[in-house]
N, C-alpha and C positions, 0 to 999 in steps of 0.2 A: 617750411610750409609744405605738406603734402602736396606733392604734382608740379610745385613749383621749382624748392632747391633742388633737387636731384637733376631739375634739368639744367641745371645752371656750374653743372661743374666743370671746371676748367679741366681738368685732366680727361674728361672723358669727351669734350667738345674739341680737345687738340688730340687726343685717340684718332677722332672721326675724321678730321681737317687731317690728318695723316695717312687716311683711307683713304681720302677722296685725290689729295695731289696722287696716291699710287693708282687708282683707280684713273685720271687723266694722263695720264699717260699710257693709255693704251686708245685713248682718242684719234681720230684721225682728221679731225679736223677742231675747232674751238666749236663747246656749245652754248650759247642764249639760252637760260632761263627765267620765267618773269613769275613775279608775283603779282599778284590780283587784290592785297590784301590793305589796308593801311596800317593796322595793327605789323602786318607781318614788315610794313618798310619800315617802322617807327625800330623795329625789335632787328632790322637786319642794320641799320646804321647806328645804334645804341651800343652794340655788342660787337660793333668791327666784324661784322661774318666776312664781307667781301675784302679783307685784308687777310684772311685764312684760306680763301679759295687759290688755285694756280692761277694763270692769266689764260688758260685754253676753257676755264669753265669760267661765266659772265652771269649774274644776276642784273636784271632790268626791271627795276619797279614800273608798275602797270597804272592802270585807273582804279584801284583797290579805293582809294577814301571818297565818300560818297557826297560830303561838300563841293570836292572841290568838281565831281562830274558834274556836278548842278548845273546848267548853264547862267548866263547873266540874263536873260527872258524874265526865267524863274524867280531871282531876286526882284526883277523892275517890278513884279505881280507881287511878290511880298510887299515889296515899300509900299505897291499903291492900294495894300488893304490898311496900310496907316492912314492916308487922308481923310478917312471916315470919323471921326472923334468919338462912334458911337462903337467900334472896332477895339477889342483887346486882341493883341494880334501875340500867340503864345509861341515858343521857339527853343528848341534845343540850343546849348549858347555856344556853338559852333558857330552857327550861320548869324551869328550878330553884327561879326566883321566883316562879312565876306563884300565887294564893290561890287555895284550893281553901275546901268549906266552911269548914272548921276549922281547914288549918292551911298547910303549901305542903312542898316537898321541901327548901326551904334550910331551913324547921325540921327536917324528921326529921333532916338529914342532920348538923346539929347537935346535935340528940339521941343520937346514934349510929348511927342505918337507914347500911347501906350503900349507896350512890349515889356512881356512879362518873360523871364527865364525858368522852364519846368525841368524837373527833370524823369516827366512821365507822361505819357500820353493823357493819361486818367486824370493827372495834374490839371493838364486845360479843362478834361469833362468839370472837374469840382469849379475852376473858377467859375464854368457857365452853369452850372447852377449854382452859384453863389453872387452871380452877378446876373439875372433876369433881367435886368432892361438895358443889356449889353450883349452883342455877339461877341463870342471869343474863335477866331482863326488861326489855327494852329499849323504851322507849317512841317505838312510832312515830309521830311528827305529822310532816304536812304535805302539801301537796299534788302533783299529780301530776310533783313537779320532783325529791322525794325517794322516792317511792315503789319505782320500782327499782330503787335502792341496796337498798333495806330488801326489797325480793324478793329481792335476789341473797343476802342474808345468812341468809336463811332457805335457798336454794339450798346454799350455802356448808355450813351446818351439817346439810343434810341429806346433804350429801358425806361431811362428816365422819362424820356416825350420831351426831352431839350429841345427846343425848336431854333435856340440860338448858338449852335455849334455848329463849328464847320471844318472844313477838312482841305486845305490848298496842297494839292498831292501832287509828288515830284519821286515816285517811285521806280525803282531801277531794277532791275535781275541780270544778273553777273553772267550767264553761259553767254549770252548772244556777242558781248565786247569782246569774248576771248575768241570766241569765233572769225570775229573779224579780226583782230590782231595775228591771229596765227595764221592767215591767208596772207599776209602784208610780207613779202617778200625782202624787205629793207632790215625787217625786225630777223628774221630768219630763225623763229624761238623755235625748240628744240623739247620744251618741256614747260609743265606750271608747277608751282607752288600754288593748291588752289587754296582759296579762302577758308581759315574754318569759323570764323563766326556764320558766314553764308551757312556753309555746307551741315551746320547744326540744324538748321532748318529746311533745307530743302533735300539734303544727302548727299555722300558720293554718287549715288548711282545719273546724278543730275549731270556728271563730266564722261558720261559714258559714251553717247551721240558724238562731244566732239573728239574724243581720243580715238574712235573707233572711225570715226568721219577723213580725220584731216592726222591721222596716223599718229599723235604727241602723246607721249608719254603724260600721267596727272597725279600729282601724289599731295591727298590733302593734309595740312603741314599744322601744326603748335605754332606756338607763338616765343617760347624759349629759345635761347642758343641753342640746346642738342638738340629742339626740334625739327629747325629750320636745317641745323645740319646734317640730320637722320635722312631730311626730307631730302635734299640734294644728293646724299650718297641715294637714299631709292631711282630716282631720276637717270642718275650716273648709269646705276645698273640697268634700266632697262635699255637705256640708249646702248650699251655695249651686248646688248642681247639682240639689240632690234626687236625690240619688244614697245606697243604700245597701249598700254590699260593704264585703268583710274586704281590707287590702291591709298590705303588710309594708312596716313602713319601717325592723326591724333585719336586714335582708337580709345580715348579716357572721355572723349566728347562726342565724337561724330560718327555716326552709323549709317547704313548704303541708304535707307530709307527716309531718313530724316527725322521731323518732328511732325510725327499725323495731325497731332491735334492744332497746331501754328499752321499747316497748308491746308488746313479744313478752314478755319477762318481766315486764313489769309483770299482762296477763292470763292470764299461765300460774297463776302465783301469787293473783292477787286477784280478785273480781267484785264488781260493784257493790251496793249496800245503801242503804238509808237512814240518813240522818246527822244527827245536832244541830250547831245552826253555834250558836255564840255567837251572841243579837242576833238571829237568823232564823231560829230553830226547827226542827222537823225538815222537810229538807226530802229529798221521796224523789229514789232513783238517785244521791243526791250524795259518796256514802261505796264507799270501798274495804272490804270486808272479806278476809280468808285463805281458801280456797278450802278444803271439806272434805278433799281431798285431804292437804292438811298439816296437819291438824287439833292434829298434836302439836305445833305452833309455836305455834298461838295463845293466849296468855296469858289472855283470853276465856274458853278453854273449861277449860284446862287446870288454872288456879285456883281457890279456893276463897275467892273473895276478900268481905268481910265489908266492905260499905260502907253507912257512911250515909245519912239522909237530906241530900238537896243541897239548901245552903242557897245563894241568891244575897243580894250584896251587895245591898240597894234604892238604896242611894247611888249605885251605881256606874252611870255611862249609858254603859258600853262598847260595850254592843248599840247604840245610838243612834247612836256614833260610827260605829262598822262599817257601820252601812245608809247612812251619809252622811247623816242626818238631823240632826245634830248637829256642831260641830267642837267640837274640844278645848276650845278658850276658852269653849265656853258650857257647859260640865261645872262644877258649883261647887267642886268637888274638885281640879282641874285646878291643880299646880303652888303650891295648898294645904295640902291635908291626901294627895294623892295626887301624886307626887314619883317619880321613878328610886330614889331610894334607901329609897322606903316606899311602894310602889305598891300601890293599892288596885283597881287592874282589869290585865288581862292588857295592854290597847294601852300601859300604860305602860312593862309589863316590856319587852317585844321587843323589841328594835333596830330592827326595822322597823315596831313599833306606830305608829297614826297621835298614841298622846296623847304619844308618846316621841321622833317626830321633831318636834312643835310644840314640845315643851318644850327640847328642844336647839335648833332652829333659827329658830322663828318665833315665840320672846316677845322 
């Protein structure tokens, strides 16, 4: 498959892993580098990269998958748009599993709450016009890769004059986590693998501020083996230059400017807010909210929704995992009592969770 085997060859990904052990050793010290990506931690434990690296260069998966930064707040407000019977509450089926204080949406949805699994924003527009004497609330997570789908369907329904759609928004943008990450002194990262599904939309030129800010090298990375490996030999090199800028090495997808016409609806629609990340607290300007203009899509306003208090699990070190403070393996839950099929923190649920790619790829 075009773009895809050629990145996948063994001989030229153990080429690269033979540059880079020569290339570490001209280090002077061990470097940290994190990914940001979930796709990129799914693709860095599937394919053993960190068993081809020396032991002086370290990859650290980040808060890259955008379930698991959700916090449990945000889920207790999903479950409590099910108590409504008059509520179809529409959901990418990621967040079906995820625990919320008390309970998750694969139990309401067991219980009888109706939750419906799309796999389009536009999806939930058609149920609410196809179901008029029903709201449908559609929970939106993720970061700036999914946020203009989920503008356009509010667009969409405001074509229509849908009056029963709504929109529970839990929107994230990626520079501001890596900014604080890279200030955290315990992490002492050294460089990023940045996102490229993000950076399709928003550009490289978006990691320019922090590379130029807080001195880190930024090389936005594929998603294949010689990608990720291209990416960390670019890395390597600027580090032994003392060099630090943003440089693209998925140049088949991602351009310094991004996608004009995804940031032109994405801020027609939205403006920035403060945000609760999983694990990193509220951190400001990091959140998407619905602009007063469409006031009548936001599920936020719109609801009446009766939630608890938020309880967090103490067992659970998901936040710990997310900052890179922690890996999987050193969670005592991990592949225990917290499993894919009885997950006790959100990184388990996700596909792209970092405790869901160890547990499939790297026990």
């Amino acid at each position: 498959m075009k773009f895809q085997d050629e990145f996948r060859d063994r001989a030229l990904v153990q080429n690269m892993a033979a540059n880079i052990r020569r290339m570490s050793e001209r280090l002077e010290v061990p470097v940290n580098f994190m990914e940001v990506c979930g796709t990129h931690t799914m693709s860095i434990y599937q394919y053993g990269i960190r068993t081809l690296l020396p032991e002086n260069v370290r990859l650290i998966s980040g808060p890259g998958c955008p379930v698991c930064v959700t916090p449990v707040g945000y889920v207790d407000k999903a479950l409590a748009c099910t108590d409504d019977p008059n509520n179809i509450v529409a959901t990418f089926g990621d967040m079906l599993r995820v625990p919320g204080s008390h309970s998750s949406l694969m139990e309401k949805r067991a219980g009888g709450a109706d939750i419906r699994i799309v796999y389009s924003p536009l999806d939930a527009v058609s149920l609410a016009k196809n179901n008029p004497e029903r709201r449908v609330v559609f929970l939106g997570v993720g970061f700036e890769t999914t946020a203009p789908t989920i503008a356009a369907s509010i667009l969409e329904a405001s074509r229509l004059k849908l009056t029963n759609y709504c929109v529970l928004a839990s929107h994230k943008t990626m520079p501001s986590p890596m900014e604080i990450l890279t200030a955290d002194p315990e992490l002492n990262l050294k460089g990023y693998l940045c996102p490229a599904h993000v950076s399709t939309i928003i550009g490289a030129a978006a990691y320019k501020p922090l590379a130029e800010k807080h001195h880190i090298p930024c090389v936005v990375t594929g998603f294949e083996p010689a990608d990720v490996m291209q990416g960390i030999e670019m890395l390597l090199a600027q580090v032994l230059r003392g060099k630090s800028s943003v440089e693209i090495q998925y140049s088949r997808a991602v351009t310094w400017e991004g996608n004009p016409k995804a940031l032109a609806i994405l801020n027609q629609l939205f403006e920035p807010c403060d945000a609760v990340w999983r694990g990193l607290g509220i951190l400001p300007g990091s959140g998407l909210t619905i602009r007063t203009e469409y006031t009548e899509f936001d599920a936020e306003r719109v609801l009446k929704l009766d939630v608890p208090e938020t309880l967090e699990n103490p067992a659970c070190l998901c936040g710990e995992v997310l900052k890179g403070k922690l890996t999987p393996f050193e969670c005592p839950l991990f592949a225990k009592i917290c499993t894919p099929e009885a997950p006790v923190g959100a990184c388990m649920v996700s596909s792209e969770g970092t405790c869901a790619a160890a547990y499939k790829y790297g026990r």
